[in-house]
C-alpha positions as a Markdown table, in Angstrom:
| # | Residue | x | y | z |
|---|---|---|---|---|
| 1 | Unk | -42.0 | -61.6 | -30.5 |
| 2 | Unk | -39.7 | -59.7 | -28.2 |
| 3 | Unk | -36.1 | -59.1 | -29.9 |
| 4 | Unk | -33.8 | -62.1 | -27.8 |
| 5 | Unk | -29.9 | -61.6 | -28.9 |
| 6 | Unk | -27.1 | -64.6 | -28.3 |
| 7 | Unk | -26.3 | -62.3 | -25.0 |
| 8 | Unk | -29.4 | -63.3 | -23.3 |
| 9 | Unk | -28.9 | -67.0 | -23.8 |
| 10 | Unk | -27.7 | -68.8 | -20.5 |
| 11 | Unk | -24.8 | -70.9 | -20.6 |
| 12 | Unk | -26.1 | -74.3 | -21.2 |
| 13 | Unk | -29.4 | -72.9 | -22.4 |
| 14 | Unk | -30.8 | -75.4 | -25.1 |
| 15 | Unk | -32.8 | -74.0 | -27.8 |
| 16 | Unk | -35.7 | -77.3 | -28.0 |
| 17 | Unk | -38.7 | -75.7 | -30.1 |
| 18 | Unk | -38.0 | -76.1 | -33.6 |
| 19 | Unk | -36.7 | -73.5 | -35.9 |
| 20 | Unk | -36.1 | -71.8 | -32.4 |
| 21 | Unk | -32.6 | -70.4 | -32.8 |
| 22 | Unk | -34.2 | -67.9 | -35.3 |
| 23 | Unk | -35.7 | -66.3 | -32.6 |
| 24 | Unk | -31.2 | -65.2 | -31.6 |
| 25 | Unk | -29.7 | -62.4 | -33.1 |
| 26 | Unk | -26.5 | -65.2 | -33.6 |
| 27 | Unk | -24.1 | -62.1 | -35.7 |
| 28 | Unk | -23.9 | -60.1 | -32.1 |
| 29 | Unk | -20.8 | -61.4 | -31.5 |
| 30 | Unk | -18.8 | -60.8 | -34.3 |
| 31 | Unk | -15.6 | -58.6 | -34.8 |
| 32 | Unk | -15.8 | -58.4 | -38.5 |
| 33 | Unk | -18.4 | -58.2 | -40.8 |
| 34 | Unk | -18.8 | -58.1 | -45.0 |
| 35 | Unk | -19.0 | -55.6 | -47.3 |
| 36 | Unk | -20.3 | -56.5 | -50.3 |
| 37 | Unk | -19.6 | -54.7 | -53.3 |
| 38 | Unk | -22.4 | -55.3 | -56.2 |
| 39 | Unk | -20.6 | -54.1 | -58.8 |
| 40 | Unk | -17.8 | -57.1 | -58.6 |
| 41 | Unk | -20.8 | -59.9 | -58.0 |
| 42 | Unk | -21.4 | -62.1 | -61.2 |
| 43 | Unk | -25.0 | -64.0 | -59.2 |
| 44 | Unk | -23.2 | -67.4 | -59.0 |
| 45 | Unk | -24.3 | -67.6 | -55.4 |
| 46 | Unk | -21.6 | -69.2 | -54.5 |
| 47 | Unk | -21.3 | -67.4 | -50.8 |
| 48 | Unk | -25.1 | -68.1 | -50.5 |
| 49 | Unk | -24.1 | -72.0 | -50.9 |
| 50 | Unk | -21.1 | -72.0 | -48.2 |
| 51 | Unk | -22.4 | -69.2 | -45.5 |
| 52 | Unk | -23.0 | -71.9 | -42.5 |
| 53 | Unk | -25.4 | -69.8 | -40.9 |
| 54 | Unk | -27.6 | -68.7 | -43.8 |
| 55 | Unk | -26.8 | -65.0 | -43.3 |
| 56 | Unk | -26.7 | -64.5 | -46.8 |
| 57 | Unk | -30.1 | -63.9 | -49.0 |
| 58 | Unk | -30.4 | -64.3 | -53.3 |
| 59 | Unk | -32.6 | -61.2 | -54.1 |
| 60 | Unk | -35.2 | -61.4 | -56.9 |
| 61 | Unk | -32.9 | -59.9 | -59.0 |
| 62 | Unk | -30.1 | -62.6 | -58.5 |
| 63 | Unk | -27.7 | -60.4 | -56.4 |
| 64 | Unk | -27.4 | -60.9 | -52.4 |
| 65 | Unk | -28.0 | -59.4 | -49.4 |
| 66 | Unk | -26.5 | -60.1 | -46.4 |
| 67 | Unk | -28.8 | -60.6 | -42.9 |
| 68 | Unk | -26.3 | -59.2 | -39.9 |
| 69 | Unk | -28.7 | -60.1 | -37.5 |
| 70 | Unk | -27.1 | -63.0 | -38.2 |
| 71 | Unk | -23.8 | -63.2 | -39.8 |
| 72 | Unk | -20.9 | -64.3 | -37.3 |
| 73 | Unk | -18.4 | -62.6 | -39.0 |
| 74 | Unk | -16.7 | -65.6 | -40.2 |
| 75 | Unk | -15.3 | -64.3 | -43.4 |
| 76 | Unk | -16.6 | -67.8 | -45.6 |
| 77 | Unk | -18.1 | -65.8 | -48.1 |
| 78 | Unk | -15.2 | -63.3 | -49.1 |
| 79 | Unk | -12.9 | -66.5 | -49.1 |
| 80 | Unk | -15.2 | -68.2 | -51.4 |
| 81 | Unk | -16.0 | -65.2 | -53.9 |
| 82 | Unk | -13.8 | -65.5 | -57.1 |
| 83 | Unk | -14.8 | -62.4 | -57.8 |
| 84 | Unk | -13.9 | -60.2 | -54.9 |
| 85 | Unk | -17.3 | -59.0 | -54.4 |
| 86 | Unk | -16.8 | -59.8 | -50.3 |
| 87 | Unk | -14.5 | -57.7 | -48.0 |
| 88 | Unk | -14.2 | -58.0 | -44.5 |
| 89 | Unk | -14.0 | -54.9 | -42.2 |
| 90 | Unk | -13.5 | -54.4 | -38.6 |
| 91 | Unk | -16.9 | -54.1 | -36.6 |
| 92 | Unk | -17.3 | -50.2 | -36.8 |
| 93 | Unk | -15.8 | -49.3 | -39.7 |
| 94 | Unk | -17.6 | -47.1 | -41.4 |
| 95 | Unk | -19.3 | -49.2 | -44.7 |
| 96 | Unk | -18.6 | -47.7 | -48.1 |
């Protein structure tokens, strides 16, 4: 399948084949995006639970990864994490 990102969408366009907004690259858009430290994460998945857009993947080994093909930016996940594990960063800033 050809790579399709949000910017190729017309405005009105309906997505109408199931499972078809896979198919965008939805995080195109974003200003901000997480860094995710591994070292603070206790695997509560708590940021997998509330990301709305199912950016965010549990790894065999309990810890996350996050998919910024899709990830908007919107900053759920850092406000969510008790433990600090998320920080959002400006859209090229370097990642740590």
């Amino acid at each position: 399948m050809a790579e399709i990102t949000v910017k190729d969408v017309k405005t009105g366009f309906i997505v109408d084949t199931p499972g078809g907004a896979k198919a965008y690259r939805t995080g195109d858009w974003r200003s901000q995006r997480p860094v995710y430290d591994q070292d603070r994460c206790v695997k509560c998945g708590v940021c997998y639970l509330f990301c709305p857009d199912s950016a965010i993947k549990i790894k065999e080994d309990g810890y996350v990864e996050v998919d910024e093909f899709y990830c908007k930016g919107c900053g759920i996940c850092a406000k969510e994490c008790w433990t600090g594990a998320f920080e959002m960063k400006p859209l090229g800033e370097e990642k740590k």
